[in-house]
MIRO-724648 format. One record per residue: x, y, z of N, C-alpha, C in turn. Coordinates in steps of 0.02 Angstrom, whole numbers, plus 50000, padded with zeros to 5 digits. Example, Ala and Ser with C-alpha at 12.3 -4.5 7.8 and 13.67 -1.06 7.14 Angstrom:
<nodes>
506604971650390506154977550390506604983550390
506424988850354506844994750357506455000250394
</nodes>
This chain:
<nodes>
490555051948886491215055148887491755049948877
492235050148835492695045848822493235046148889
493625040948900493895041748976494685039748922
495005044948945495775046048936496175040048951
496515040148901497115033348924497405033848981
497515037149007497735038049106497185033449151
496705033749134496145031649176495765025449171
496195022549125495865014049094496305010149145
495785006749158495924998949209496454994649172
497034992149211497404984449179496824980549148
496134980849182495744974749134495604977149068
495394983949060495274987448997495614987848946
496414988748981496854987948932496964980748911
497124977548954497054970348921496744968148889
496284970948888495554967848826495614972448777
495974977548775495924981748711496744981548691
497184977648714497704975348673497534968548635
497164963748677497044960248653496694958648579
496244963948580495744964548525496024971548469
496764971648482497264977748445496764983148439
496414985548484495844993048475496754998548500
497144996748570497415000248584498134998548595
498835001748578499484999548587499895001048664
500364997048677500534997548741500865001648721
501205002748656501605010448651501405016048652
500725018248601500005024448625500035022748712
499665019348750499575020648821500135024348860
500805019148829501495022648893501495030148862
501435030248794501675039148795501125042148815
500625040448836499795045848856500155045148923
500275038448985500365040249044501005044249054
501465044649012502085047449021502165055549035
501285057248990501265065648964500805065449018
500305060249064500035065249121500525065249183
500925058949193501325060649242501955066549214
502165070249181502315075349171501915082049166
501155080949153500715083949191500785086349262
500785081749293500515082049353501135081149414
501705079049404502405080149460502515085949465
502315090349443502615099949471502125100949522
501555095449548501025096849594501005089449621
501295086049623501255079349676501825079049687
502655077649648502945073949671503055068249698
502805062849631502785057449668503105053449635
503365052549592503945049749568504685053349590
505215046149603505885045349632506235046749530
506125040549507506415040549455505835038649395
505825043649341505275040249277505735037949232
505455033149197506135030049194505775028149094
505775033049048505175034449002505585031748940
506275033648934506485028348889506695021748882
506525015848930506755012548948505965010048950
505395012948969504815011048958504565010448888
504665015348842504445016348790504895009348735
505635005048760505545000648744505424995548753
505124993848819504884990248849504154990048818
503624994048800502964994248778503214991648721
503594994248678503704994248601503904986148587
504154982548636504364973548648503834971748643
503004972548703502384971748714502084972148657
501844978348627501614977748561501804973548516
502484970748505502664965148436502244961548472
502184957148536502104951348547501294952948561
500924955948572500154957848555499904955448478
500414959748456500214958848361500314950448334
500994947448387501024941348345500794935148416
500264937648417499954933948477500404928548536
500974931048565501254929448610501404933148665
500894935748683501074940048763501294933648812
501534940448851501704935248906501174933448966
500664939348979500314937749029499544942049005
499044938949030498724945449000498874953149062
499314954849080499414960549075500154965049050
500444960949006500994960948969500824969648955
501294973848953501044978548898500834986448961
500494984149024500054986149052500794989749106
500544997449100501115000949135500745001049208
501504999449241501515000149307502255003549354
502095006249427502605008749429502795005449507
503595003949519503745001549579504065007249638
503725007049703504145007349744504775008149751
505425015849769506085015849796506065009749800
505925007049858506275000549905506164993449894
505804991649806505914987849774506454988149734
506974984149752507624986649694507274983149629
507544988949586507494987449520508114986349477
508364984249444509154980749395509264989049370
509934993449406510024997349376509765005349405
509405002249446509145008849490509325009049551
509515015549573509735014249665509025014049701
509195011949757508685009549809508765015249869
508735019149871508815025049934508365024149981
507875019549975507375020250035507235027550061
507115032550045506885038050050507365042950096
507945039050085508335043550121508885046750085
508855053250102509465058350092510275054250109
510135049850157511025046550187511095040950173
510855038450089510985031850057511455033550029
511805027949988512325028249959512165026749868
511755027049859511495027149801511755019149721
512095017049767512295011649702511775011549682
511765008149609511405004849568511284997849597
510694995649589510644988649613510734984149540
510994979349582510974972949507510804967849471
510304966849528509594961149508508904964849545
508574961849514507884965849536507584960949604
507214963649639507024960349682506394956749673
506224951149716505384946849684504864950349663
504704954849690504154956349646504154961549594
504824965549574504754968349512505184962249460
505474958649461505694952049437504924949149407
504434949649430503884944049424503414949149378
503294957449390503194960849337503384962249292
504044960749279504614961049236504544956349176
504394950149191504354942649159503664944549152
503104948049171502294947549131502404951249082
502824953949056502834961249009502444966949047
502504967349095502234974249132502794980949106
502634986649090502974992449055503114996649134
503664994049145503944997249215503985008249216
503645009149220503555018249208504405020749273
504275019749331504955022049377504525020249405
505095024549480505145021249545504735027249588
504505026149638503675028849675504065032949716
504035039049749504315040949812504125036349887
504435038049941504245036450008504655039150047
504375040150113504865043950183505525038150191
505985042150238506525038350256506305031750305
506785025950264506725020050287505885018250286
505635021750253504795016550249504665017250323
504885022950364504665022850428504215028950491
503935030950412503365035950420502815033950400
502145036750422501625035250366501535041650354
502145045150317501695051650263502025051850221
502215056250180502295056650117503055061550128
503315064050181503815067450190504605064250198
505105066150156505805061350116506275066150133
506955064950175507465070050166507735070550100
507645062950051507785062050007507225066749941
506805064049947506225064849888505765071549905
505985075949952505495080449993504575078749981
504275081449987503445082049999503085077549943
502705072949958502425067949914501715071749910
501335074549882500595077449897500055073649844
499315075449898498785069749868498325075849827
498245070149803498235073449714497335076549742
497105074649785496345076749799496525083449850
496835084249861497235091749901497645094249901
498005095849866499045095549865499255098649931
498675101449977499035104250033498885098050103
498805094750056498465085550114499095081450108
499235075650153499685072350152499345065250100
499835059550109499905055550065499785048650091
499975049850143500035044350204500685040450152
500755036350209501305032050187501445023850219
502095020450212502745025050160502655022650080
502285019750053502345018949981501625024149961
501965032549959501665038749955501475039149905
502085038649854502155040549789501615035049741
501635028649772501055024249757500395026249732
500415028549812499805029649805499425037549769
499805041649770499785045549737499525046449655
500105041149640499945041149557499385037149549
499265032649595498555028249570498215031049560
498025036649591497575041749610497285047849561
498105048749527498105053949481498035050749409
498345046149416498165042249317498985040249332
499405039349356499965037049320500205029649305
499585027549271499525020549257498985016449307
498705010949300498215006349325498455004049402
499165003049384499434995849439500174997449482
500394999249513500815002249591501064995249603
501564995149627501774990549702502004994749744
501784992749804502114995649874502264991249924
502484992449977502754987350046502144991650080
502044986450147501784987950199502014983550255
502204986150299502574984050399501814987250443
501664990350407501284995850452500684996850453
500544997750382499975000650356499985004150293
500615002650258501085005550214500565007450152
500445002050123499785002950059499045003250100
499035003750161498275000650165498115009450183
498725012750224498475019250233498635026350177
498965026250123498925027150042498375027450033
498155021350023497505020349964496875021750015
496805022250079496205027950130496475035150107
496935035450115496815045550109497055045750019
497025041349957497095044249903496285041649863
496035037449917495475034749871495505027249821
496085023349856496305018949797496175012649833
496175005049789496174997949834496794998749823
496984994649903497774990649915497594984749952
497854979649925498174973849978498644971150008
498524971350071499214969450109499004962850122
499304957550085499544949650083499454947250151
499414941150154499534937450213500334937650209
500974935250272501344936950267501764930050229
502054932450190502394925950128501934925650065
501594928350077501114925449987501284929549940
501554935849948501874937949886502594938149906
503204931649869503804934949904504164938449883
504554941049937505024947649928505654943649957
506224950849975506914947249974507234956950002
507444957050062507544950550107506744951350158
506394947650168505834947250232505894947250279
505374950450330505634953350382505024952450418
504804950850484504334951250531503824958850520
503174955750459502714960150444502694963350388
503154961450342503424966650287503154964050210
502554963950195502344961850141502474967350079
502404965250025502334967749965501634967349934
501154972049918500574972849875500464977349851
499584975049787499464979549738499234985349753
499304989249717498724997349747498694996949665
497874999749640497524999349618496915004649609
496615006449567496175011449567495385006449589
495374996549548495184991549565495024985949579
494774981149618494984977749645495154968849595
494814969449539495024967049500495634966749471
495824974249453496834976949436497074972849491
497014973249554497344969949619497504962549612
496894960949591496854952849562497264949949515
497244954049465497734951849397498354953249414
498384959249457499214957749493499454952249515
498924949749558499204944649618499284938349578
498914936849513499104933349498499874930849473
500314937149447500774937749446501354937449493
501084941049565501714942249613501604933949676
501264933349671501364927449694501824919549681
501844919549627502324914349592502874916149623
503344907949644503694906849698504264913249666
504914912149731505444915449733506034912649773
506474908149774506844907449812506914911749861
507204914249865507484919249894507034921349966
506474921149953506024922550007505764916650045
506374916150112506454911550151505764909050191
505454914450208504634914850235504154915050201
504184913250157503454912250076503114908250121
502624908050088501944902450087502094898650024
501494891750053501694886049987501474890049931
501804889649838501354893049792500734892049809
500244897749811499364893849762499194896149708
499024890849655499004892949587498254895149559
497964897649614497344899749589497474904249554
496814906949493496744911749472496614918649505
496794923949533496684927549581496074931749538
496024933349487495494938349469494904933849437
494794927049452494164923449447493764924449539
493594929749546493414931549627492534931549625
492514927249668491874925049673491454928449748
491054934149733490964938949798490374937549833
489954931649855489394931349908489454933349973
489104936849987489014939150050488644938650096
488094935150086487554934150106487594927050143
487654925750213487604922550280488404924550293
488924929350287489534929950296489494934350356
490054933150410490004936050483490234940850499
490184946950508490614951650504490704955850552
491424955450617491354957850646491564968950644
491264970250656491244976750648491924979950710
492404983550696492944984850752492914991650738
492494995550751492175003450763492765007750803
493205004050835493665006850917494155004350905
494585005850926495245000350928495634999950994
495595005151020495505005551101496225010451113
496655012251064497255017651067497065021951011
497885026751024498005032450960497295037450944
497365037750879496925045550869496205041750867
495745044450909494935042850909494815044850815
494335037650799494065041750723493575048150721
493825050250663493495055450680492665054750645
492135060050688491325059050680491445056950595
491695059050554491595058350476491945048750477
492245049250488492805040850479492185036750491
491845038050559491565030650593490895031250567
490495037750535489835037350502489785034450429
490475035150401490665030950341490545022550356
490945022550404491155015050410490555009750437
490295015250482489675010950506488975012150451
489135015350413488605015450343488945008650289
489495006950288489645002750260489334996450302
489704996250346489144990550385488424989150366
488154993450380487644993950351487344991850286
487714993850233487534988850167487844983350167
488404981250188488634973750196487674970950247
487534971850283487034969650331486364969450254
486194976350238485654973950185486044970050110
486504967350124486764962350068486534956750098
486484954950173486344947350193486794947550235
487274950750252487844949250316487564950350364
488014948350420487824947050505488234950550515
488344957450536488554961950575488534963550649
489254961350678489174963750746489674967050778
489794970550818490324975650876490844970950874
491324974250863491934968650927492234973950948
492514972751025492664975751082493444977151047
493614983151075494274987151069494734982051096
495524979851069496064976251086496414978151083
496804983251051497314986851062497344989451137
498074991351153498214990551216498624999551205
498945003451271499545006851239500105003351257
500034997751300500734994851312500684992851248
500384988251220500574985451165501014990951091
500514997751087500735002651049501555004051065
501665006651104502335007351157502825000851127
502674995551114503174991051128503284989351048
502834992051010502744992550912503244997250909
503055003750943503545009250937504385008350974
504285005651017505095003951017505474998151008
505174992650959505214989450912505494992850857
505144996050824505434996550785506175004950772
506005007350830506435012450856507105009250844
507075003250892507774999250896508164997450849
507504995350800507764990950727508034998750676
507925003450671508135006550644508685011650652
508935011750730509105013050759510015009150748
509855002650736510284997750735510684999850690
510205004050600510435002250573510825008750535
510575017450574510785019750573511475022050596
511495020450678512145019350686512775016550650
512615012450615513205009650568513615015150506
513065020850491513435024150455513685029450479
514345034450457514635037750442514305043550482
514595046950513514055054950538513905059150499
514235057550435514005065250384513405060850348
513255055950347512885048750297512325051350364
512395050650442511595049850463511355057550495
511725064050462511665070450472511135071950427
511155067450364510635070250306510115067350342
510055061950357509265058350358508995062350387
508045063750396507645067850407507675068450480
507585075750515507735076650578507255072550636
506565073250621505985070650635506155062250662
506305059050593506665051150619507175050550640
507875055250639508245054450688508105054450763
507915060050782507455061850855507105054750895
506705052150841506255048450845506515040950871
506895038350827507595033150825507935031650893
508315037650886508645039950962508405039851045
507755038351021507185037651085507525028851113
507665026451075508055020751084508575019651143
508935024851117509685026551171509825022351212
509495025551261509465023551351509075018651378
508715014351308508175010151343508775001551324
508774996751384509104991651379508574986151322
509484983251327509244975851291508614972051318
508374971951393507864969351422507254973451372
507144977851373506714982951355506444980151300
506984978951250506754977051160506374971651154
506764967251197506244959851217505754960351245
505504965851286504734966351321504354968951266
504834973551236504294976151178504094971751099
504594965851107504314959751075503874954551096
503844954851161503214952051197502774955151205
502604961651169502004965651169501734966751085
502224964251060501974963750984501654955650984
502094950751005501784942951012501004943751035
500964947751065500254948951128499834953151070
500074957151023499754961350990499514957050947
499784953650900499694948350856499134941550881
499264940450947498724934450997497934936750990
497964943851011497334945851006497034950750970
497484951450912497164951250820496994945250801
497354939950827496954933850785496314932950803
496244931850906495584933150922495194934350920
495454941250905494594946150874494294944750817
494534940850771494414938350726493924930750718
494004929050771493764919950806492964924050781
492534917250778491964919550769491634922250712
492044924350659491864929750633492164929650560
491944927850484492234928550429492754932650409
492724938750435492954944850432492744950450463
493264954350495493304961850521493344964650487
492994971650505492894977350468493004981950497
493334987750481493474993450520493705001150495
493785005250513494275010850466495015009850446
495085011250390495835009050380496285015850410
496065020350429496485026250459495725032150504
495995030750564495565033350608495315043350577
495825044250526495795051950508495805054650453
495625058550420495735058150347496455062150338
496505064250278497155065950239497665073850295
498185073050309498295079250388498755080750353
499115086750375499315092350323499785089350265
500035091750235500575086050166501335086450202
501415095050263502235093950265502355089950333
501785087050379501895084650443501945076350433
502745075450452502995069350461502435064350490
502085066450530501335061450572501105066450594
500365064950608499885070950618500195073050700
500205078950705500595083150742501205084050754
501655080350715502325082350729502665080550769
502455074150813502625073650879503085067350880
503905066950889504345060450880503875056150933
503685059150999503375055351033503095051351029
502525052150990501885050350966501875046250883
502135044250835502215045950786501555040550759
501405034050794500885030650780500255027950770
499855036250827499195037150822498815035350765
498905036850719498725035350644498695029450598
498875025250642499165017850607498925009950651
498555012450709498375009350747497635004150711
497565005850667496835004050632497414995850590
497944998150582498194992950517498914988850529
499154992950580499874990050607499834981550631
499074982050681499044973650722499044967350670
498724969950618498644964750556499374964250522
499754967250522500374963050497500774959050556
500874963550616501014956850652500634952250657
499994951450664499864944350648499894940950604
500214944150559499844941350465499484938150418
498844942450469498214942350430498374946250370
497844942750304497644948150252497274953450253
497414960050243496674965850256497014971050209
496494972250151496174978550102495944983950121
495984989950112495724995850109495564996750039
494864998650057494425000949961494095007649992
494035012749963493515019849950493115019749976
492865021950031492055022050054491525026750045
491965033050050491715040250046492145044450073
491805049050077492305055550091492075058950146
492595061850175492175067450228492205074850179
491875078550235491575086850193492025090350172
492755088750166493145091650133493475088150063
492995081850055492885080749989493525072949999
493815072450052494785070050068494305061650052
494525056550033494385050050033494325046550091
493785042050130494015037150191493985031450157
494445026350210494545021050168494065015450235
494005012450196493745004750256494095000150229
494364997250297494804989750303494524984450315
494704979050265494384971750268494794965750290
494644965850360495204959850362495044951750372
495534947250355495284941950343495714937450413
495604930550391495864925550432496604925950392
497144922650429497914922250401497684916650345
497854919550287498154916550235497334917950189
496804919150195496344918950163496224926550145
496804926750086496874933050053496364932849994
496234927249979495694926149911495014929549932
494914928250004494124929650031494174937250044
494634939350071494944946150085494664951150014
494894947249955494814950149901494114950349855
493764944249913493054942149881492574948749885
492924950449955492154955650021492504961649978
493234962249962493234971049932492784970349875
492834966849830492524965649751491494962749788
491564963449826490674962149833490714970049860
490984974349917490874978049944491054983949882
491284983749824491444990049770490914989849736
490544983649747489894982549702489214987249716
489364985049796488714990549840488584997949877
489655000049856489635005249901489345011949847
489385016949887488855021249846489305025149794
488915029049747489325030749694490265033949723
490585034049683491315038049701491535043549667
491885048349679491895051949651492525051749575
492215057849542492975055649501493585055649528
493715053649470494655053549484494845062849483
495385063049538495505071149547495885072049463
496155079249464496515080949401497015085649420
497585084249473497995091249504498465091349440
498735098649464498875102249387499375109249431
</nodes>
């Protein structure tokens, strides 16, 4: 069966611009006509941005034909994240109570896709302030996964993950604080990497706030990183450059230590389908040659508690500053939620930063011993498409995120790749996490572990 221009890998295309079989101008207009396909049933694009692509491919192609690309993935459409400003596009962060300017320089990492000849398609949906994990926007309303349209998206780079999912090109960027790409690409079926913190920089950085690829695979992820990593002023908290090749990934597995984190010890229990996946993955990592073992639950709820009004505060901060008719639009759910803030003192914010310090101490820990952790990247699969967090509860809003949140405060590297599915067909994802800064190895175990996991299904086709 011939596989549609929607569904070819950045590596495929690269090798078939290279060898002029295929044009970056043919590809952008094939992805252009399925994501017009397919937005009257996802909604996952903010802005498509198709004439402005189409000369952007049409630049790619001269320099294909007269052998001067810029990167080998020059040419190769990709789409950014709202809350990557792009030169010319507003940045709403998913909210209804932005003010919409146009931004006027692009930020590091669409700047660094920009300069590979990457064919920028638009901008991804996400919830307000990147401070949900679902797919629900006062701004962008309902983000839906293309393997259920009545399933959520997880979040906040929804729309990401969405289109990876559906064909709307090879290669995504998204942010993650949270779990941002790592819980996307579990309920759409896709790889994401969330960076160690500084290795891909961004602008402005923030305690946990990386930028990475989402990907249909883990190779595409690679040829990204080779790109978004190259320095950036601007990003005060980078890591030194490393000029490795990121998609020369070399995957042995065999005497590698792997501690298995089955529990996490808060939030939503996985469910029987999540942990028979995950511990079957174990399992072939073990007949690859790995050393597989338990590690004991570390999550705390003080610690959860003090994430959640962490970041209550911080957003809290920043709502107040606007206008009452400006924070009337934003979504009711995160107002409510925000406001939980109120009455709690300045002492308070600082305990609940000594419970993230503590959260971060013993993520690194659990890690001692051990090449890499392994675990579910989302204790649940895909929960309804219109519920802000599974149940609706401002209370509660982080049950769901407890699998992926501890790894950015510490800033460790950790991937979510496809494992299987539960019986309603929805994607689980398994998380690979590494030691801080050994994002290369991070990327070794997904690209050994895509090698062994069992067949996947196709790509969905919502319509």
């Amino acid at each position: 069966m011939t596989t549609s221009l929607h569904d070819l890998t950045a590596q495929e295309l690269s090798e078939a611009y290279r060898t002029k079989e295929l044009s970056p101008v043919e590809v952008t207009k094939a992805i252009l006509t399925r994501i017009e396909t397919c937005e009257p049933a996802l909604n996952a694009m903010y802005i498509i941005s198709a004439e402005t692509a189409l000369e952007s491919a049409a630049s790619s192609e001269r320099r294909w034909r007269d052998g001067t690309g810029l990167s080998p993935i020059d040419g190769v459409p990709i789409t950014v994240k709202d809350l990557i400003a792009t030169t010319g596009d507003p940045t709403p962060v998913g909210t209804a109570a932005a003010d919409f300017t146009p931004a006027t320089v692009d930020q590091p990492p669409a700047a660094r896709v920009r300069e590979a000849g990457c064919v920028i398609l638009g901008k991804t949906t996400m919830p307000d302030y990147g401070m949900l994990a679902s797919g629900v926007s006062s701004l962008h309303g309902t983000t839906r996964n293309p393997w259920n349209t009545q399933r959520n998206t997880a979040g906040s780079s929804s729309g990401a993950g969405a289109g990876i999912a559906a064909g709307y090109g090879p290669l995504a960027l998204g942010t993650d604080i949270g779990g941002s790409v790592r819980l996307p690409a579990a309920y759409n079926g896709i790889f994401a990497l969330k960076p160690s913190l500084g290795r891909v920089p961004i602008y402005p950085p923030y305690l946990g706030r990386t930028t990475g690829p989402m990907t249909r695979t883990v190779i595409d992820s690679a040829m990204l990183m080779n790109t978004l990593t190259k320095p950036d002023a601007r990003d005060f908290m980078c890591l030194p450059y490393d000029p490795r090749d990121w998609a020369t990934i070399e995957h042995e597995v065999r005497g590698k230590r792997l501690g298995l984190l089955a529990e996490i010890g808060v939030g939503i229990p996985p469910q029987p389908a999540v942990r028979k996946t995950i511990e079957a993955s174990a399992k072939l990592f073990e007949d690859a040659g790995a050393i597989v073992e338990p590690v004991p639950p570390f999550l705390t709820q003080e610690m959860l508690e003090g994430l959640d009004l962490f970041f209550q505060s911080r957003l809290l901060s920043d709502v107040e500053r606007l206008p009452e008719e400006r924070q009337a639009k934003i979504l009711p759910f995160i107002v409510e939620w925000c406001h939980r803030a109120d009455e709690r003192r300045a002492v308070d914010a600082l305990r609940a930063l000594a419970q993230i310090m503590l959260m971060r101490e013993k993520s690194v820990a659990a890690i001692q011993g051990y090449d890499f952790l392994i675990s579910p990247t989302s204790p649940i699969t895909a929960y309804s498409a219109d519920e802000p967090a599974p149940g609706s509860d401002p209370m509660n809003p982080f049950g769901h995120i407890v699998f992926t949140a501890p790894f950015n405060m510490s800033e460790q590297p950790a991937a979510s790749i496809c494992a299987g599915y539960d019986d309603d067909g929805l994607p689980i994802g398994l998380q690979i996490v590494g030691h801080r800064f050994d994002d290369a190895g991070v990327m070794m175990m997904a690209k050994a572990y895509e090698e062994i996991r069992p067949e996947m299904k196709p790509w969905p086709d919502p319509k």
